[in-house]
C-alpha positions as CSV (number, residue, x, y, z in Angstrom):
1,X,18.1,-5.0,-126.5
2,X,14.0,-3.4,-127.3
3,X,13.5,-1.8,-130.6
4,X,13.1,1.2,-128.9
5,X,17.0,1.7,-128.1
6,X,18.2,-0.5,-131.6
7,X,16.1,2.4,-133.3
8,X,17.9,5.1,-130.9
9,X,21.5,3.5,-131.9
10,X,20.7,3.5,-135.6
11,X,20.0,7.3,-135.9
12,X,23.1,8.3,-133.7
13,X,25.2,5.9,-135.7
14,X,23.5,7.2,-139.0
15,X,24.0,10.8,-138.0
16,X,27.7,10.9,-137.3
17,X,28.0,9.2,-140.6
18,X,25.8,11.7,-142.7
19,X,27.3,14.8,-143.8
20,X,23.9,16.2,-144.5
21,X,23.2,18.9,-142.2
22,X,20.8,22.1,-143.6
23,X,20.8,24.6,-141.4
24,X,21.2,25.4,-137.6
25,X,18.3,26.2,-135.7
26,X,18.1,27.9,-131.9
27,X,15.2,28.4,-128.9
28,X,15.0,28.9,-126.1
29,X,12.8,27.3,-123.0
30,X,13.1,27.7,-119.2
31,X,14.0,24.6,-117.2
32,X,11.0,22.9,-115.4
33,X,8.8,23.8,-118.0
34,X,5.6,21.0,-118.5
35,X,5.2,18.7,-120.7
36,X,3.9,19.6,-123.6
37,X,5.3,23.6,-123.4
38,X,6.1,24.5,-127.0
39,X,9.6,25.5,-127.9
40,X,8.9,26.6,-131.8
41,X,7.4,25.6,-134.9
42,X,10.4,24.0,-137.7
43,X,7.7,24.1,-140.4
44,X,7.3,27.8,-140.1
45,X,11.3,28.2,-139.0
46,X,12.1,25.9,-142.2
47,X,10.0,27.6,-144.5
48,X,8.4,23.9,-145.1
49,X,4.5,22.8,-145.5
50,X,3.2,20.8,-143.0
51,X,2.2,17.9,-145.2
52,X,5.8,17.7,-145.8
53,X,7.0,17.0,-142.7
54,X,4.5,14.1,-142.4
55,X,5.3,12.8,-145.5
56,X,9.2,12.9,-145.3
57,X,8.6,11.5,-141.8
58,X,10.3,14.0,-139.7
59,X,11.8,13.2,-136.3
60,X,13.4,14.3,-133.4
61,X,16.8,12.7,-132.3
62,X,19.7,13.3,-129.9
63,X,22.5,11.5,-128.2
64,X,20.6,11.9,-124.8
65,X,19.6,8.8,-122.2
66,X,15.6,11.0,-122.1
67,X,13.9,12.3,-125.0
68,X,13.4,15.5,-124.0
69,X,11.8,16.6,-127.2
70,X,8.9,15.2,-130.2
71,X,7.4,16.8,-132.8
72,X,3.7,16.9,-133.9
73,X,3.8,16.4,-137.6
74,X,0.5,17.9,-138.3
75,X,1.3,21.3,-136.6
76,X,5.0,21.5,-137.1
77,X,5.4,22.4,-133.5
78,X,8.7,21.3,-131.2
79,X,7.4,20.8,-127.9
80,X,8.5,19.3,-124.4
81,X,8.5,15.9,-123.9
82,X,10.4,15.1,-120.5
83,X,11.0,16.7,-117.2
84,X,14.7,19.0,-118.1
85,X,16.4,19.9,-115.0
86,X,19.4,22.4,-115.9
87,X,21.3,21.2,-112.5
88,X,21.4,18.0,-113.7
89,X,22.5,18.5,-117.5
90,X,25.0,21.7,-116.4
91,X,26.1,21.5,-113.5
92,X,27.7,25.1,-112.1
93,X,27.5,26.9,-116.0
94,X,26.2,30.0,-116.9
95,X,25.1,28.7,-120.0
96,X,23.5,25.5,-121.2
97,X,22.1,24.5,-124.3
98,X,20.5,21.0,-125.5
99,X,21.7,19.5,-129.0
100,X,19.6,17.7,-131.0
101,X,18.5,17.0,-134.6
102,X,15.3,17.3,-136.9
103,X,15.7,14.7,-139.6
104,X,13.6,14.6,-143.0
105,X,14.0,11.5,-145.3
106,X,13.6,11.1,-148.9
107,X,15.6,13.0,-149.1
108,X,17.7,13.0,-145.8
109,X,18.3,16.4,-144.1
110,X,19.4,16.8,-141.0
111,X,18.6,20.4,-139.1
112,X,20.6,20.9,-136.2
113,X,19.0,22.8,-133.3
114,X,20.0,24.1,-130.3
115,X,17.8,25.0,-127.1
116,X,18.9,27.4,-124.7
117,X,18.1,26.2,-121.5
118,X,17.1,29.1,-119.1
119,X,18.0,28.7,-115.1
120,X,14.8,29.3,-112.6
121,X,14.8,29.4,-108.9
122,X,13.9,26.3,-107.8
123,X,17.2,25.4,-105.3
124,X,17.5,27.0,-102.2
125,X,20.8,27.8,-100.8
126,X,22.1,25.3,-98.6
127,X,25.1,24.7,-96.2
128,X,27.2,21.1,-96.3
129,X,26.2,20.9,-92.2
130,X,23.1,21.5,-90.0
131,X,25.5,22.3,-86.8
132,X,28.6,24.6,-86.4
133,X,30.6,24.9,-83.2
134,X,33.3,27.1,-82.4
135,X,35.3,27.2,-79.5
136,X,35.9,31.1,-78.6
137,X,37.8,31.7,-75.0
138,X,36.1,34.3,-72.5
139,X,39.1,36.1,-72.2
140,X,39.5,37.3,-76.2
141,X,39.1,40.5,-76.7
142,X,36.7,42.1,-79.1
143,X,37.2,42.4,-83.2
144,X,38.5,38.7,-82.9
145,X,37.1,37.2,-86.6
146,X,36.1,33.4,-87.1
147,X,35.7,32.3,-90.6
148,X,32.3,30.4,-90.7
149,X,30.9,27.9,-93.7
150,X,29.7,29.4,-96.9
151,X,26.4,27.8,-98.5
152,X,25.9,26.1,-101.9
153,X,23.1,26.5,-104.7
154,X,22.6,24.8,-107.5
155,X,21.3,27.7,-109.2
156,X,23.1,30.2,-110.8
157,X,23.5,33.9,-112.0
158,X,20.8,36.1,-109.6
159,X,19.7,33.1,-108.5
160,X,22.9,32.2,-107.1
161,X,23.4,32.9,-103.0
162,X,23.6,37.0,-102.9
163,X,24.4,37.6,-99.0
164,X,24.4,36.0,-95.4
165,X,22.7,37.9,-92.6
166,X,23.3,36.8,-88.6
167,X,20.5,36.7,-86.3
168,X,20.4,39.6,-83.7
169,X,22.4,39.6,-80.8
170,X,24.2,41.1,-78.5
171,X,27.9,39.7,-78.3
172,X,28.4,39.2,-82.5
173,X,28.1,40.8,-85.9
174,X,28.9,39.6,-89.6
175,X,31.2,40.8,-92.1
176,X,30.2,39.7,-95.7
177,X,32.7,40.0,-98.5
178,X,33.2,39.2,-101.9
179,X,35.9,36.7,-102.5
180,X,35.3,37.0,-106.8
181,X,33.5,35.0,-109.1
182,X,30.6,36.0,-107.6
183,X,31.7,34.5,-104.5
184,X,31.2,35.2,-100.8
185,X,32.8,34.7,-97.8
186,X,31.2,35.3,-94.0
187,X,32.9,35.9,-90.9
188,X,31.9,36.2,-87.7
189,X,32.9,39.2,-85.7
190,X,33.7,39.2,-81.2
191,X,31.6,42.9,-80.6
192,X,31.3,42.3,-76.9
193,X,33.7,40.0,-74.5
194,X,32.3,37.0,-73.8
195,X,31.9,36.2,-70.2
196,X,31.3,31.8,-69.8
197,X,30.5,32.4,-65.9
198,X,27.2,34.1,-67.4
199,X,26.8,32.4,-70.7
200,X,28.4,29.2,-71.3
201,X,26.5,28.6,-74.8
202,X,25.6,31.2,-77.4
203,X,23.3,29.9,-80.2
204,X,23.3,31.7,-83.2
205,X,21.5,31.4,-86.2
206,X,23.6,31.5,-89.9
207,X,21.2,32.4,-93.3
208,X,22.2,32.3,-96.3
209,X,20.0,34.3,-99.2
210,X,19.8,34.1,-102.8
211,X,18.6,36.6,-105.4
212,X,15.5,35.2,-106.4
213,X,12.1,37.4,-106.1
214,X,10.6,36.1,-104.0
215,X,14.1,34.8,-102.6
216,X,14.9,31.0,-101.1
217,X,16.9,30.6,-98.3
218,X,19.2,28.0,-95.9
219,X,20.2,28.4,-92.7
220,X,22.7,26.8,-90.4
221,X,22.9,27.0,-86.4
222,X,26.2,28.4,-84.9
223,X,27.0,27.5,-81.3
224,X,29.8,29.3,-79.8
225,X,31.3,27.1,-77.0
226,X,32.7,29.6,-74.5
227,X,35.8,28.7,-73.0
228,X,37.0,29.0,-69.5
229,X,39.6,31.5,-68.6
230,X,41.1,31.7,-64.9
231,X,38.9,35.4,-64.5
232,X,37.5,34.5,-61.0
233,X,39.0,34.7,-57.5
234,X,38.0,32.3,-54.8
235,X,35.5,33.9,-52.5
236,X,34.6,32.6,-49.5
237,X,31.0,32.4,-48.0
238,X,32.1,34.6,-45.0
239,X,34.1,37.6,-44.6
240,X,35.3,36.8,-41.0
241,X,34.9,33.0,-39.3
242,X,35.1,33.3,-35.4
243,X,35.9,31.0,-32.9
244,X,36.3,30.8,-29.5
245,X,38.5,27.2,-27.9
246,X,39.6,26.4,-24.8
247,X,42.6,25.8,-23.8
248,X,42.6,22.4,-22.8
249,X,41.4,21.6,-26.5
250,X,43.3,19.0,-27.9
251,X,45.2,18.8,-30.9
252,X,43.7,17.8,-34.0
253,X,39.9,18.7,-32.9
254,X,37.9,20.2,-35.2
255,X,36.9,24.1,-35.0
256,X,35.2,25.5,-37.5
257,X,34.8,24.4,-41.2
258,X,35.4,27.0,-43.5
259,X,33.9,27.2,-47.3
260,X,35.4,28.8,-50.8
261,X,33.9,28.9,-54.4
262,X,35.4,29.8,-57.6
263,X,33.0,29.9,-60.3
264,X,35.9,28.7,-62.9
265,X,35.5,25.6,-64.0
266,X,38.5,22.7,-64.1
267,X,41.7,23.8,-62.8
268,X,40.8,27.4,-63.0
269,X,38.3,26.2,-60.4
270,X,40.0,24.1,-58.0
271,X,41.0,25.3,-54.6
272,X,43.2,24.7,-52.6
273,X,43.5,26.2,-48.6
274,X,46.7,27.6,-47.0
275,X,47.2,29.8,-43.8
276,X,49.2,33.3,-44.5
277,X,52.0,33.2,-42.0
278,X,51.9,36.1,-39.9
């Protein structure tokens, strides 16, 4: 164990002992901000001379792994000493706030302070999967729905995802709702009858916004798998086949060969030939 973290363990161990604490100080600082950003000055928040803080050896500790905050003892000012990323310290909050304490020896006070942590728009909306399929048969009528994925930010508040929007096209639309707690749902709407003779794949494009200005965005590609319905007759290549035969022709000789198509697929689109009995 370095000195470093023996020194760390002391001041949390001497802290939850001490029964000392002056007064209750708050700032506030946006997430992301550099090194070296100042967050306020305790001297001037304290009422306290600068030469005291120096000479009562003032310093910054907190029960955190990072020391996200020092002090500059000549100035007085609190400033930013590690990389704070809100997503990772509060995790899907509206609010989060950093603890940590200004201690003065000699005699010991300990000023609590608390720093507002402000959410920025650095995530971008993003969906759990780059590919969605869904299986839609050609023979469903329009105003079928099809619940699709919802996307994910880390951010949260305006910066959170605000709406999806659906690439144009010609056989779908999107219905957007709000499901509460500033959720959303999307759904995807049948405008026009599919037909899988014409248009076997569909490939659509999913986007998810936030409310950031300037915005971030994720999107995720849709393709609609048409599936066969028995909508096609056999049709043969020619209206009439004639043929003449003589009548010595023997049984079993080949006449004419006749052709169908049926542009189902599988079953739908297997044929098979009969004579009508007349």
């Amino acid at each position: 164990m370095g000195n470093e973290e023996c020194a760390w363990i002391f001041w949390i161990v001497l802290l939850c002992l001490c029964d000392c604490s002056a007064s209750h100080l708050s700032y506030t600082i946006s997430e992301e901000a550099n090194k070296g950003t100042l967050v306020g000055n305790i001297a001037k928040n304290l009422n306290l001379n600068v030469q005291e803080l120096e000479d009562r050896g003032l310093s910054i500790v907190s029960s955190y792994s990072k020391k996200y905050f020092d002090v500059n003892l000549g100035t007085g000012d609190i400033f930013v000493n590690d990389r704070i990323d809100r997503e990772e310290l509060c995790p899907n909050t509206e609010q989060c706030a950093l603890r940590i304490q200004a201690v003065l020896t000699n005699p010991m006070v300990v000023h609590r302070i608390e720093v507002n942590v402000l959410d920025i728009n650095d995530n971008s909306p993003e969906f759990n999967e780059y590919l969605y399929l869904v299986n839609i048969s050609e023979s469903v009528p329009p105003g079928e729905r099809y619940l699709l994925p919802i996307a994910e930010d880390a951010d949260v508040g305006s910066y959170a995802v605000k709406n999806y929007k659906l690439d144009k096209n010609e056989h779908f639309s999107l219905d957007v709702q709000s499901t509460g707690e500033h959720g959303l749902s999307a759904e995807l709407v049948l405008d026009k009858a599919l037909d899988r003779e014409k248009q076997p794949v569909l490939k659509l494009v999913l986007t998810a916004l936030d409310g950031g200005k300037p915005g971030r965005s994720g999107s995720l590609q849709i393709h609609v798998l048409v599936i066969d319905a028995n909508d096609n007759t056999p049709v043969f290549s020619k209206s009439l086949y004639k043929v003449r035969a003589n009548e010595n022709t023997a049984p079993g000789t080949a006449l004419i060969r006749i052709n169908a198509t049926d542009l189902d697929e599988g079953m739908n689109g297997k044929i098979v030939y009969s004579f009508v009995k007349r």
